[in-house]
ROVEX-134658 format. One record per residue (C-alpha): x, y, z; residue in three letters. Coordinates in steps of 0.02 Angstrom, whole numbers, padded with zeros to 5 digits, always signed. Layout:
N
XYZala
...
This chain:
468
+00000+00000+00000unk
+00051+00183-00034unk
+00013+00333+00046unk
-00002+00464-00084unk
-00046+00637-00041unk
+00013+00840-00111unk
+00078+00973+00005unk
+00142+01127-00110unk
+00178+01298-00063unk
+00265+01457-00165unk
+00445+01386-00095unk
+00424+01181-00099unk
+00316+01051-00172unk
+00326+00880-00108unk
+00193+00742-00094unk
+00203+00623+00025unk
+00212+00458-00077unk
+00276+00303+00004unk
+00266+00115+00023unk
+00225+00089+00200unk
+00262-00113+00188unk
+00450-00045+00120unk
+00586+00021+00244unk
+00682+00058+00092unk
+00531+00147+00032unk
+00519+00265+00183unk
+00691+00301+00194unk
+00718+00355-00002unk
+00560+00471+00019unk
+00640+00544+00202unk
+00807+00591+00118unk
+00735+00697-00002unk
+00718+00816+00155unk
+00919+00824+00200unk
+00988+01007+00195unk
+00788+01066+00205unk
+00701+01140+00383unk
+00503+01115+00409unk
+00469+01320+00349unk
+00549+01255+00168unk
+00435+01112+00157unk
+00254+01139+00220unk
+00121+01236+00169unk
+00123+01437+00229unk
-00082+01384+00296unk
-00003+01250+00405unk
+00167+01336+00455unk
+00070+01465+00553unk
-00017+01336+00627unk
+00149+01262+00665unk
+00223+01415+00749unk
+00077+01462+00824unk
+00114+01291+00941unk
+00273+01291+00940unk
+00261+01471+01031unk
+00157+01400+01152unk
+00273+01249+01182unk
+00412+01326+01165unk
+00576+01187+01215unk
+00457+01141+01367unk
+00410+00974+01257unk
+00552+00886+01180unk
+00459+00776+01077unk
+00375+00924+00969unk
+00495+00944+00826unk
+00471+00729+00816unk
+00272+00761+00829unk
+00293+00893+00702unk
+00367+00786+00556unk
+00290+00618+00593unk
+00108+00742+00562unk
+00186+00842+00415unk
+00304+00728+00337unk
+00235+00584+00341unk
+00052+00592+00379unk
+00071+00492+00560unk
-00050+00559+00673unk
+00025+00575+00846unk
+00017+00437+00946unk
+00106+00323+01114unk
+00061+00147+00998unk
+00171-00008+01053unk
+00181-00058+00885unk
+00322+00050+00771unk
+00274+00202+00676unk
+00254+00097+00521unk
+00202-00059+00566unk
+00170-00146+00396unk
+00363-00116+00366unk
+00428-00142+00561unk
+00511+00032+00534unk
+00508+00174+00697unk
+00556+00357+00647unk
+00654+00438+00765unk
+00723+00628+00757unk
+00879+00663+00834unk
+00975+00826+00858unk
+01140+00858+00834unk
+01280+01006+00879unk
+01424+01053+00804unk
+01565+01004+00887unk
+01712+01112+00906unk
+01822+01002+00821unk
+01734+01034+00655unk
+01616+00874+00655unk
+01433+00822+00685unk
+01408+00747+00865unk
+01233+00677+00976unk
+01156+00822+01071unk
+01089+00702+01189unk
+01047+00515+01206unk
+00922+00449+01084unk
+00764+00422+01194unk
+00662+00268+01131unk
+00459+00189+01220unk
+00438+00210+01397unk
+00491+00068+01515unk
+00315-00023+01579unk
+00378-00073+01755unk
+00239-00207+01775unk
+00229-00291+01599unk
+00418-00288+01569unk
+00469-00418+01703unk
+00386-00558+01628unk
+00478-00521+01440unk
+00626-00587+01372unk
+00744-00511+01241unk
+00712-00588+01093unk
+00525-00556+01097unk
+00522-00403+01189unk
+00398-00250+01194unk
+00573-00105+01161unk
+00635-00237+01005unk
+00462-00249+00904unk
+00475-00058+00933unk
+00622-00018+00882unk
+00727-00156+00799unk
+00735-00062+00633unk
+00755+00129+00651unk
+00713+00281+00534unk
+00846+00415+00605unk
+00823+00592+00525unk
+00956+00704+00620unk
+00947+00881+00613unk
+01064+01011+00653unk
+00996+01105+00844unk
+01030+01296+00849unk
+00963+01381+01006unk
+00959+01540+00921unk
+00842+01458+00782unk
+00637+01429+00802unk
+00606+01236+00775unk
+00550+01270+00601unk
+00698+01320+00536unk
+00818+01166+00595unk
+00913+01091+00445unk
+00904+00893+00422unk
+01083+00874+00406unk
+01079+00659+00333unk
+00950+00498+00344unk
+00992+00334+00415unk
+00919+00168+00443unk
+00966+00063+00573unk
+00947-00118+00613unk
+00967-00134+00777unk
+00996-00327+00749unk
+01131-00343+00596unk
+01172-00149+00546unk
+01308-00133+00723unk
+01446-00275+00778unk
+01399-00412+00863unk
+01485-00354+01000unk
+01380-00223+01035unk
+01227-00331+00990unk
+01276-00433+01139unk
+01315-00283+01251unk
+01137-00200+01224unk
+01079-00364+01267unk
+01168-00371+01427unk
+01105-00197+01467unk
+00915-00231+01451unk
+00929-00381+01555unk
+01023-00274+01691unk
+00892-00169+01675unk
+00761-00298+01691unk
+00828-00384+01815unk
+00834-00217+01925unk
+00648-00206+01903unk
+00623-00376+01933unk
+00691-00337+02112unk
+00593-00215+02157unk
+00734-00085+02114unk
+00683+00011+01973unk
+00682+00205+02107unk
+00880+00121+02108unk
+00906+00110+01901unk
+01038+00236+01846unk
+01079+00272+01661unk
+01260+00208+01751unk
+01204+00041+01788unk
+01220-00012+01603unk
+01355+00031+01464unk
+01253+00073+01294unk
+01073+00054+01322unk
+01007+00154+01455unk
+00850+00181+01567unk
+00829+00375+01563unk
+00706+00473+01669unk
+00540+00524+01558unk
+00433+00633+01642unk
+00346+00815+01655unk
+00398+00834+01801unk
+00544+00805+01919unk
+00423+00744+02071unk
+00317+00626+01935unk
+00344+00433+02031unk
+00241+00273+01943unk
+00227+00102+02041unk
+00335-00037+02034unk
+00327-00233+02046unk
+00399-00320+02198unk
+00410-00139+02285unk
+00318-00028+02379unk
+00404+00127+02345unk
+00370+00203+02177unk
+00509+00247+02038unk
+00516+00375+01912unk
+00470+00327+01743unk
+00607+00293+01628unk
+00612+00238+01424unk
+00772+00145+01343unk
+00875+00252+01274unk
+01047+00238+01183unk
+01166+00342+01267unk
+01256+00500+01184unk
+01431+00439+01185unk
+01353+00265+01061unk
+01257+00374+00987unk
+01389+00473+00915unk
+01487+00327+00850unk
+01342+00281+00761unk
+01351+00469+00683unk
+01550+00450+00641unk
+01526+00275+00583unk
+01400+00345+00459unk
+01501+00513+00419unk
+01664+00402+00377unk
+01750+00493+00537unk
+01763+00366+00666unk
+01919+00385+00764unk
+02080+00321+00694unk
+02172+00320+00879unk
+02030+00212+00946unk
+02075+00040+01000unk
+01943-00093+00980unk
+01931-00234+01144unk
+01836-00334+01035unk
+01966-00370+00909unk
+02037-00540+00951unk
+01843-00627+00923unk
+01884-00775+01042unk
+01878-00663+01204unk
+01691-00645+01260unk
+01599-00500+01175unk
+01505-00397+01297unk
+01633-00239+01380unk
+01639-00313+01580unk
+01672-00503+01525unk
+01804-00439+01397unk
+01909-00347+01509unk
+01908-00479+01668unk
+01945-00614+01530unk
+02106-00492+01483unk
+02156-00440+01641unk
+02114-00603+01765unk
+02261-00679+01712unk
+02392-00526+01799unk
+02281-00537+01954unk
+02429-00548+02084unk
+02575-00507+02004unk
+02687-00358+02017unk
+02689-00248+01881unk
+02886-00265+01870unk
+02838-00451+01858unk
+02711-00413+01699unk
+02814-00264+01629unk
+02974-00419+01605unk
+02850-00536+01521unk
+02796-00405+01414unk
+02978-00338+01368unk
+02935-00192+01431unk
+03109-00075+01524unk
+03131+00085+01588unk
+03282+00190+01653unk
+03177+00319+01716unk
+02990+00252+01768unk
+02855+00376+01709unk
+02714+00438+01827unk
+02588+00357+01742unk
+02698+00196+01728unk
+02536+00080+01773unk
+02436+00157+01628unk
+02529+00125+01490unk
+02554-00059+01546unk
+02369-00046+01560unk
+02374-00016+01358unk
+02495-00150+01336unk
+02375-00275+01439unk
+02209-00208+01326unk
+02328-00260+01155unk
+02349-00094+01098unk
+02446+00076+01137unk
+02304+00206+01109unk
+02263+00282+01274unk
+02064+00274+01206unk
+01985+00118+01204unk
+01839+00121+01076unk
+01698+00029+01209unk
+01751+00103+01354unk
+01721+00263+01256unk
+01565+00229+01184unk
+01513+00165+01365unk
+01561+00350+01450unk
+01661+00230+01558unk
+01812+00301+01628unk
+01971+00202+01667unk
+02059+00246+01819unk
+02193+00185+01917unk
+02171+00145+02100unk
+02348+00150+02200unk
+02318+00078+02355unk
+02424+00092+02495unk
+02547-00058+02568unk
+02400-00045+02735unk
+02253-00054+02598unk
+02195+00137+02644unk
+02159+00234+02470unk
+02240+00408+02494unk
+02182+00490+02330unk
+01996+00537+02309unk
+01914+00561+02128unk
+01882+00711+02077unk
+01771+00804+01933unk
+01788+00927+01811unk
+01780+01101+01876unk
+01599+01206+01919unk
+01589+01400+01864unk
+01526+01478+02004unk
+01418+01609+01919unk
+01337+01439+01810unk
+01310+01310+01977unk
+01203+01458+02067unk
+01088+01456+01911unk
+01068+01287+01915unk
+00940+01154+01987unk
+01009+00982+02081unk
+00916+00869+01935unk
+00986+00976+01817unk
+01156+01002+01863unk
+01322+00936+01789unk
+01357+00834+01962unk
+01172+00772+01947unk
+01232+00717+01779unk
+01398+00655+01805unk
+01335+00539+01954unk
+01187+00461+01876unk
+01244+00408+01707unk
+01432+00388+01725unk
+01526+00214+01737unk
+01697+00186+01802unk
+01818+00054+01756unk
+01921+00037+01929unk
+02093-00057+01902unk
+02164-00082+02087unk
+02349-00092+02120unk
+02415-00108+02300unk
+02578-00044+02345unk
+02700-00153+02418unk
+02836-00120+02521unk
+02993-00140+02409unk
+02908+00008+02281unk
+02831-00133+02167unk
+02636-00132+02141unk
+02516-00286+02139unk
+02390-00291+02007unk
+02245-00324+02136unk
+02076-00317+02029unk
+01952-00238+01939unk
+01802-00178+01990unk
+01647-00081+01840unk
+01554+00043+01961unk
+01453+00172+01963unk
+01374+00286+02082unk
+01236+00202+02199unk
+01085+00293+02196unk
+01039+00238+02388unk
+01190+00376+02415unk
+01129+00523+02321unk
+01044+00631+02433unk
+01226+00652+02519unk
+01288+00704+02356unk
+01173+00833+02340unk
+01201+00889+02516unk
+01350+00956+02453unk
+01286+01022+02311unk
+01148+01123+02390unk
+01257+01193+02540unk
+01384+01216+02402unk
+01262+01328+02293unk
+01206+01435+02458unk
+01395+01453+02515unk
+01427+01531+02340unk
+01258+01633+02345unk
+01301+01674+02492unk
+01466+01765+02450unk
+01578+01615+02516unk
+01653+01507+02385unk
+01804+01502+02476unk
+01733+01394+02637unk
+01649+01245+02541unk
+01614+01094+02605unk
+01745+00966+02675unk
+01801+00807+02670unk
+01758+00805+02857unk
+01584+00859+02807unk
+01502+00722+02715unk
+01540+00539+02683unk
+01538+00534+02517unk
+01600+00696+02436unk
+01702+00866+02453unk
+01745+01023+02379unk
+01919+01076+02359unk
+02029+01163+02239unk
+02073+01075+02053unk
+02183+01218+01980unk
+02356+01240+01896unk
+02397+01342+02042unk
+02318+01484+02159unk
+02297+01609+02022unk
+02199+01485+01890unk
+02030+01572+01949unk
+01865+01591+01890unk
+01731+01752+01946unk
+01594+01723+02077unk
+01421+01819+02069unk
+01500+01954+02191unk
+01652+01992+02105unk
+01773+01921+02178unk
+01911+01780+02079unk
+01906+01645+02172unk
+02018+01476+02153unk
+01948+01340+02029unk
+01876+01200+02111unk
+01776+01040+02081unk
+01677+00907+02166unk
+01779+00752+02234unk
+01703+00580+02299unk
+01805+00556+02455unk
+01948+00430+02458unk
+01853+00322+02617unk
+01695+00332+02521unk
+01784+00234+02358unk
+01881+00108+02459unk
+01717+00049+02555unk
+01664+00043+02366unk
+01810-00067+02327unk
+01791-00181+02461unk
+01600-00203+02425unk
């Protein structure tokens, strides 16, 4: 069957003619709308219509500009259906922005949000025949170029592309996404879902969906109710799925997946690479691996890291597509942790603007994974290769977090950014300085130059972690 109907105005004439049984079909007839915004393609009638709810809207609804083309573009009336957007053909539209990067390339302007997660249905699916795969196994994605300055109207489709979700992206990462809906599920299935955490998984995520911050929905197996979430892909995969289709994927990126007889999903892959060290001193593993130095470098125990992963890039292509950062953990001869982890630095004239849900510690602790390789110091000045440990922030601990946050906002309203808190403070994080030196400063709201400084999780706090 084909939908066949004329739109023309003085500037564009198109008619939306497709074969809705046809992914193919839909995707020719999408493209002819790259390097084109909605106020070159639609009618003047319905454009004032258009703007007329967009200026009611304005960005308060994310899903407008989608709403927008699905009515206009394709004739899909608007609509929260289980089944895909075209279901003859299997085929879900999505529309994704995108910013320009400052290094002269395309990149995700957020994750790609997909169906919302049904708390009380989803326990009793599995993968293969699940609700989020019949949904959104084969994909539509019509990226556009987001420019704040801009009205919705005028955003530029910048390229088209259709994704299977099943056979268009490596096995690997098949298996991965996978692994992260069943984490997901099995969170639920606990009665954990007010615990998910966009950090709990590595490439498909469970992000929080609501109109309001306070908005809570029940929950199997639980009393207390969770905010809704919907599977999403996360920015940092999103945007290799951007460079893959640009031709610009990174050249320095290392791939774990490489040698195809180590297990395929991110946390089995490294364990499988790294087990076999577990207890040996990395003088011991730097002499099997040729390695010599006359002077040892300071960050002597990553590069042998690199060595260990197969590779010398200091990027490893999942861990990057994860947003999982590798770190180091040095632990003393006694056990104790000394160094705390800290986080890029706040503006203080920004943080007093924002809200806790929508700050950049908000973000950084709910959707950020770290990759933990523990070394213990022993006491001739060698290091044991201890463990590793994937972790991410519990959610049980974030109203400390934000503790800080808040008395760290009304310090700095206050006219105090010097006195924030201290390690002594709070059990799980700090404020202190993360500067080249004292006169690497940025302005508060009174005038003053004060110091840069960040939020750090407190050494104690990550070696109860550890031992967890």
């Amino acid at each position: 069957m084909e939908e066949n109907h004329t739109y023309s105005n003085n500037k564009a004439s198109f008619v939306i003619n497709y074969d809705d049984t046809s992914a193919q079909s839909i995707c020719e007839y999408a493209r002819q709308f790259v390097g084109k915004n909605l106020s070159e393609i639609i009618t003047e009638t319905t454009m004032t219509e258009v703007r007329e709810e967009a200026a009611v809207y304005g960005t308060r609804r994310k899903g407008h500009f989608g709403d927008l083309v699905e009515k206009h573009l394709f004739g899909i009336k608007n609509n929260s259906d289980a089944a895909a957007d075209f279901p003859k053909a299997g085929l879900e539209l999505k529309t994704t922005p995108l910013k320009f990067h400052a290094k002269n390339r395309y990149a995700a302007k957020e994750r790609l949000v997909f169906s919302m997660i049904n708390y009380e249905n989803i326990i009793f699916e599995e993968w293969e025949t699940s609700s989020f795969l019949k949904k959104n196994n084969l994909l539509l994605l019509m990226f556009y170029l987001y420019q704040k300055e801009l009205d919705i109207t005028e955003y530029k489709f910048k390229f088209v592309h259709l994704l299977n979700l099943l056979s268009d992206i490596s096995l690997a990462d098949i298996a991965q996404i996978k692994k992260d809906w069943q984490t997901i599920v099995d969170k639920i299935k606990a009665g954990e879902a007010h615990l998910l955490s966009e950090g709990d998984t590595s490439y498909l995520g469970a992000a929080t969906k609501a109109s309001k911050a306070t908005d809570r929905r029940p929950q199997p197996n639980s009393d207390e109710q969770a905010k809704p979430r919907a599977f999403s892909l996360k920015p940092t995969y999103l945007n290799f799925i951007i460079q893959g289709y640009l031709g610009k994927k990174g050249k320095t990126l290392f791939s774990l997946t490489g040698d195809t007889s180590l297990p395929l999903t991110i946390e089995e892959n490294v364990q499988s690479r790294l087990s076999q060290f577990f207890g040996k001193t990395n003088v011991e593993i730097e002499q099997g691996l040729g390695i010599s130095y006359d002077k040892r470098p300071k960050n002597h125990r990553r590069l042998l890291l690199n060595r260990l992963f197969g590779g010398d890039a200091n990027k490893i292509e999942e861990l990057e597509k994860a947003n999982i950062t590798m770190r180091t953990i040095k632990l003393e001869c006694t056990g104790k942790l000394v160094e705390s982890i800290s986080f890029p630095t706040f503006k203080y004239c920004e943080i007093v603007l924002e809200g806790w849900d929508q700050s950049a510690f908000y973000e950084q602790l709910t959707t950020k994974r770290f990759l933990f390789v523990v070394f213990q110091e022993n006491k001739d000045g060698t290091c044991t290769l201890q463990k590793i440990k994937f972790w991410n922030f519990p959610m049980k601990d974030l109203s400390e977090a934000q503790w800080v946050w808040e008395e760290t906002v009304k310090r700095i309203k206050g006219g105090d950014a010097i006195n924030l808190p201290k390690i002594k403070d709070n059990p799980v994080s700090h404020v202190r300085p993360h500067a080249r030196n004292a006169k690497d400063t940025f302005p508060t709201p009174y005038g003053e130059h004060v110091v840069k400084k960040c939020f750090w999780l407190n050494a104690k706090y990550i070696e109860q972690q550890l031992s967890g």
